[in-house]
C-alpha positions in Angstrom: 8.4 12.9 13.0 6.4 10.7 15.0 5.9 7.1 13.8 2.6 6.7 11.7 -0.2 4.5 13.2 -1.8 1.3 11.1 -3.3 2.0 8.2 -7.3 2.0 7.6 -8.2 -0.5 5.7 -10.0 0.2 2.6 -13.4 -0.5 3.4 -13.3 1.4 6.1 -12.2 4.6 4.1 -15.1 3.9 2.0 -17.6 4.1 4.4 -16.3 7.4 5.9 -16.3 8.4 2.5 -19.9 7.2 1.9 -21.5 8.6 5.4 -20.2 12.2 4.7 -21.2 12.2 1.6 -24.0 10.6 1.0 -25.1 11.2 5.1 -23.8 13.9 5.4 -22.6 13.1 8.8 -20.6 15.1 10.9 -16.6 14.0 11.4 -17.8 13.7 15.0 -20.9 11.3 13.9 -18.2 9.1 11.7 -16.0 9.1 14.8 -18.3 7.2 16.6 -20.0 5.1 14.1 -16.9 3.8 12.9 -14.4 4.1 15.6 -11.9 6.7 14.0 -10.8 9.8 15.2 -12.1 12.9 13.6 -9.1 14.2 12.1 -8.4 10.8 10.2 -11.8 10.8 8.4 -11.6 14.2 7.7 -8.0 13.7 6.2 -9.0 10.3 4.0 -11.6 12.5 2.6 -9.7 15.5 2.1 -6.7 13.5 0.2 -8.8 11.6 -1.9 -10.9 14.7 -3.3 -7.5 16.4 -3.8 -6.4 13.0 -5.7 -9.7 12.9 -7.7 -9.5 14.2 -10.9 -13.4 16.0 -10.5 -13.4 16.3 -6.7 -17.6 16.6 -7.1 -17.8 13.5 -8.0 -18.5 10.8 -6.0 -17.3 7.5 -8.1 -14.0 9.4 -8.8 -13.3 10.5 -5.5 -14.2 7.0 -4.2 -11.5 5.1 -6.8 -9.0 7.8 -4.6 -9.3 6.1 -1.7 -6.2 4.6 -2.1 -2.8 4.6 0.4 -0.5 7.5 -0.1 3.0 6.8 -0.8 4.8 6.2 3.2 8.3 8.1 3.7 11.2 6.5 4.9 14.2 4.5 3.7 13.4 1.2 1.3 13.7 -2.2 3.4 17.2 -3.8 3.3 17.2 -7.2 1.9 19.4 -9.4 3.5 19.0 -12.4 1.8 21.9 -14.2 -0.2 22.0 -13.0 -3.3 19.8 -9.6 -3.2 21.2 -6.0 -2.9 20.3 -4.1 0.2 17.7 -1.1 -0.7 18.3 -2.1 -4.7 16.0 -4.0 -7.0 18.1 -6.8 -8.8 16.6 -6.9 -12.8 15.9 -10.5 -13.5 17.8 -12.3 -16.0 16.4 -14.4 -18.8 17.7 -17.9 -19.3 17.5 -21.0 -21.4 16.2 -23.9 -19.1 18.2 -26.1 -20.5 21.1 -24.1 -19.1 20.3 -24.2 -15.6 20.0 -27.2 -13.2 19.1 -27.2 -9.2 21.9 -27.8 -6.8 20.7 -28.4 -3.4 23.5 -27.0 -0.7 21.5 -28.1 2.4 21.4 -24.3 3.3 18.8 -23.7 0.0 18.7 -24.4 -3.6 20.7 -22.8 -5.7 20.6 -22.0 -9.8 23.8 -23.1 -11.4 24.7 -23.5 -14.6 24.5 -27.0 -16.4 27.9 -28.1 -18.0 
């Protein structure tokens, strides 16, 4: 699969929305006005009716706008402590059970004896 370009940015989805609804401009027309290829505005507005819960209607459609889920593997976290691709579940703890330890490298919790 090829990799995916940037992302539109929100507003911009909007306003494609908005000109072929409310314009009722062509994908061509958009294209130009807003510097998008056809296929992309014709896509945002496709997935967001198909998100919407009434596709007719404009405000729903419009709160749709948002960005789909992107494939692919989860980031690997490198740093010290944190689990590559796994999200570490916080742990509660008294303050007066835990000082600062400075290592040079970066602070560290420990616990206070």
């Amino acid at each position: 699969m090829p990799p995916r370009g940037p992302q539109i940015p929100l507003l911009k989805r909007a306003a494609i929305l908005t000109l072929h609804w409310h314009a009722e401009k062509s994908w061509i027309e958009i294209s130009t006005i807003l510097r998008v290829h056809p296929d992309t505005a014709r896509k945002i507005c496709i997935r967001a009716k198909e998100r919407a819960t009434d596709p007719n209607d404009f405000d729903d459609v419009l709160l749709h706008l948002e960005d789909a889920e992107r494939p692919g593997r989860p980031p690997k976290n490198t740093k010290e402590g944190e689990m590559e691709g796994v999200e570490k579940e916080d742990e509660v703890v008294e303050s007066s059970e835990v000082g600062i330890k400075s290592t040079g490298e970066s602070d560290k919790l420990v616990q206070v004896e």
